[in-house]
N, C-alpha and C positions, 0 to 999 in steps of 0.2 A: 127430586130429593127422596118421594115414600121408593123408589126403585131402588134406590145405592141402597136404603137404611133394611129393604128385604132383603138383597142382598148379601149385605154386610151380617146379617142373622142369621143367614141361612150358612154362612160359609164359618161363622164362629158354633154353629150347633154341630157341625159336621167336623169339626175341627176338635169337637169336646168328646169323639173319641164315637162316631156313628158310623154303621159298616155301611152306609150306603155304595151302590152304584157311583162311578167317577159324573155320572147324569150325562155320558153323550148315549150308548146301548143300553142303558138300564131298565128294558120293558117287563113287563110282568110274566113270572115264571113261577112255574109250580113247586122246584127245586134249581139250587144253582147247577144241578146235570141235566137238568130238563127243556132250556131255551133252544129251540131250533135252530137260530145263529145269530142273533143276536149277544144272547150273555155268551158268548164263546167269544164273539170280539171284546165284552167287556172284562172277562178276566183270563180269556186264554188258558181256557182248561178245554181240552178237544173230544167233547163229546156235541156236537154239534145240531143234532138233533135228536140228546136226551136217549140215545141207541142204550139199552139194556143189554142187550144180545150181543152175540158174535159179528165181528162186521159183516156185511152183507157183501157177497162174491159175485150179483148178479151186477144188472148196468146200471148207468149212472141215477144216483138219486138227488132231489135237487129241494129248497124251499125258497122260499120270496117273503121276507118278515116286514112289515111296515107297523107303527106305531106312534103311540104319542102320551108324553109326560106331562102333568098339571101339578109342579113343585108348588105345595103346599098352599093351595088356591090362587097363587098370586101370576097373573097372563105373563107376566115378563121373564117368568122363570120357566116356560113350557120349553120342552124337548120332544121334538119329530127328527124321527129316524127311520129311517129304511135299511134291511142287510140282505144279506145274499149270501147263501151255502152251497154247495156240490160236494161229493162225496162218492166215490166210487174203490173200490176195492182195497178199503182202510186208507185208501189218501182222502183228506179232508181241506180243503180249501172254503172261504167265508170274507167278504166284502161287505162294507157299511161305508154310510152317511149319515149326519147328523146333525143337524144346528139347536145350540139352546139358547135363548135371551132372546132379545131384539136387536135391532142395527146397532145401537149404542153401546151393550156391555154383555153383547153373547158371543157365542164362536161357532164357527163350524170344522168337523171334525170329521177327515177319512182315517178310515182304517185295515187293517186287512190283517188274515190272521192261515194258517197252513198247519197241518196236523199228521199224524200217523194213527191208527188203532190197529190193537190185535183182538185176541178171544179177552186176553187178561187184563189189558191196560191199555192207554195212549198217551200222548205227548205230544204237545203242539206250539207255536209261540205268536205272540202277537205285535202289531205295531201300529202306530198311529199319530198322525198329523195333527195340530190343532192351528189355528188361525184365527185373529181375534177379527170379527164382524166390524169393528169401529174405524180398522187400518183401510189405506185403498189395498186392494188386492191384487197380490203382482205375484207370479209363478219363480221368481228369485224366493228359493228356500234360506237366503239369508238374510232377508229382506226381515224388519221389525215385525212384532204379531206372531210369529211362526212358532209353535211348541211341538218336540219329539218328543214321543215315549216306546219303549219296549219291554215286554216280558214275556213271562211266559206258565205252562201248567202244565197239570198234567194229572191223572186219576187211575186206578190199580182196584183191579176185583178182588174184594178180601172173601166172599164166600158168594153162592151164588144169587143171593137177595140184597146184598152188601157190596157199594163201591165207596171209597175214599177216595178224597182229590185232594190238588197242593194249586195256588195259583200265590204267583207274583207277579202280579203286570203290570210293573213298576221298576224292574230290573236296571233301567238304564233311560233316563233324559238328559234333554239337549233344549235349549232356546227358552220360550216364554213356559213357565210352571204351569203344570196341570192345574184344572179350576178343584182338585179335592188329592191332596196326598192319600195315598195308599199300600198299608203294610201287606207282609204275608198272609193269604187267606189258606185255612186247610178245615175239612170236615169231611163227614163220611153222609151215604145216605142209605136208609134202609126200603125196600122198594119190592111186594108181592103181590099176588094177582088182587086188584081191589085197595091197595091201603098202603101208604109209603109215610115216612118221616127222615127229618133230616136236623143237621146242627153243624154247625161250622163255627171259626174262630177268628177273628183277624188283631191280629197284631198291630201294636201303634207305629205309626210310618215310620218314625225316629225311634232307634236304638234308647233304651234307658226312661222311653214314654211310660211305661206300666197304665196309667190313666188313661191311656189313650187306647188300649186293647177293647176289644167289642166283641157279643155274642150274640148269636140269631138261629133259630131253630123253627121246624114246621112242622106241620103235617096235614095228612089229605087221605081224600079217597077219591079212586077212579072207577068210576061206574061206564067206562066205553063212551059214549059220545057226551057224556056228561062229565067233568072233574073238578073237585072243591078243594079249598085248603084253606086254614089260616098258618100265620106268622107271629112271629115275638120277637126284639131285637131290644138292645139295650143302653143306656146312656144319650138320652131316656130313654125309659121303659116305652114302648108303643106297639099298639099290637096291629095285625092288620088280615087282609080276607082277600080270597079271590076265588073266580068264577072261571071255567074254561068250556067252550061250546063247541063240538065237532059236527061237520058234515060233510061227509066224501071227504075231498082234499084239503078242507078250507077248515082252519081253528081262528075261534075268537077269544082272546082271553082279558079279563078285567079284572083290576084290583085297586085296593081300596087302604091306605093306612093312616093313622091317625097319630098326630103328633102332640102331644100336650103344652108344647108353645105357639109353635108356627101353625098348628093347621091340620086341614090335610090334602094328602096328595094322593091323586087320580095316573093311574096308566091302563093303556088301553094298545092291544097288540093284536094284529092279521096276520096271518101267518098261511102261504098257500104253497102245496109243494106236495112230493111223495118222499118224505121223509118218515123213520118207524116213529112209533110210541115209544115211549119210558117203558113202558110194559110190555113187554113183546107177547103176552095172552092177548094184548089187545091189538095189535098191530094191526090186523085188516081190518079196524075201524077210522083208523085215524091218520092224519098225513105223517 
């Protein structure tokens, strides 16, 4: 029973209008254009690995993301995911896995997600599976358990420190609901040698919500194989931190945010590949 009644809190505080992560990709990022492939499956905005620059015309680049979620201390709400990107001459391609809960009341979740980039912009879209953990599991997509979703993003260089993005990745379902409705997200980020901030917006899932719209904002600084940031998001207020650690190919990143009911909640992301920097001054430091 203390399992349904976390649950049952966690899914009414995210419901009271909180921009979370849908919680199958949701690992720790420095900015929503900065996840390697991960946040790219989760809202399908195609910057795949945080590329500041021009796409890159040389061969293929690639990353391998693994991670893991600790929803608000409580063991039955953790999410482990693994994704997968490549990326080669502005085409962007990106795979995930992912299970949250346990056998009883989680799910697992494929995904996949396909892109374009230019000098100026990109545009990509996403889709993904869900299947409830508690069903038998049968490869019949019409079979009970089974949940569709699709949408899509996309982001536009407004100067050259400056990108804006647009994600709906909620455009279209089908079968068993998403575990977290999700409106329109859009914000910009600002991003120079050493020091970035960002803010973004989302929209309440249903038309005429007002109360249900959310705002979350950052910022950080990148010191090359070192990079910090904190967080702010609202309804309610909770503020939160994180840590990024480079070396050669390999980034670790950690964070931390605190919730004034529930708790808090731990994510923790691997991330190995030769994918650029957010920062293209730093690029030959980091995957």
């Amino acid at each position: 029973m203390s399992r349904r009644v976390a649950w049952l809190a966690m899914a009414l505080t995210c419901a009271s209008g909180c921009d979370a992560a849908a919680q199958d990709f949701g690992l720790p990022e420095a900015s929503p254009l900065a996840s390697p492939a991960a946040g790219w499956l989760e809202r399908g905005v195609s910057a795949p690995f945080g590329h500041a620059g021009p796409p890159d015309r040389g061969g293929l680049r690639f990353v391998v993301e693994s991670g893991f979620i600790s929803w608000f201390g409580v063991p039955e709400l953790s999410t482990r995911a693994l994704a997968v990107g490549a990326r080669w001459r502005g085409l962007a391609l990106a795979a995930g896995i992912s299970q949250t809960g346990d056998g009883e009341l989680g799910w697992t979740t494929i995904a996949g997600a396909s892109g374009l980039e230019t000098e100026s912009g990109g545009a990509a879209m996403r889709t993904v599976a869900r299947r409830d953990r508690a069903l038998e599991f049968a490869f019949d997509l019409d079979a009970p358990g089974w949940g569709f979703e699709a949408g899509a993003g996309g982001w536009v260089r407004a100067s050259r420190d400056v990108r804006a993005w647009i994600s709906a990745p909620s455009l279209w379902s089908d079968g068993a609901a998403a575990p977290l409705a999700r409106g329109l997200e859009w914000g910009a980020e600002w991003r120079t040698a050493g020091l970035f901030a960002w803010f973004s917006h989302q929209s309440a899932p249903l038309a005429g919500e007002a109360a249900g719209a959310s705002v979350a904002l950052g910022a950080g600084c990148d010191l090359g194989r070192t990079e910090c940031w904190v967080t702010g998001r609202d309804h309610p207020f909770r503020a939160g931190a994180g840590l990024a650690l480079r070396l050669a190919q390999t980034t670790l990143r950690l964070d931390v945010e605190e919730h004034p009911q529930l708790g808090t909640t731990l994510r923790a992301a691997l991330a190995f590949g030769s994918s650029r920097s957010a920062n293209p001054e730093r690029a030959d430091l980091v995957p």
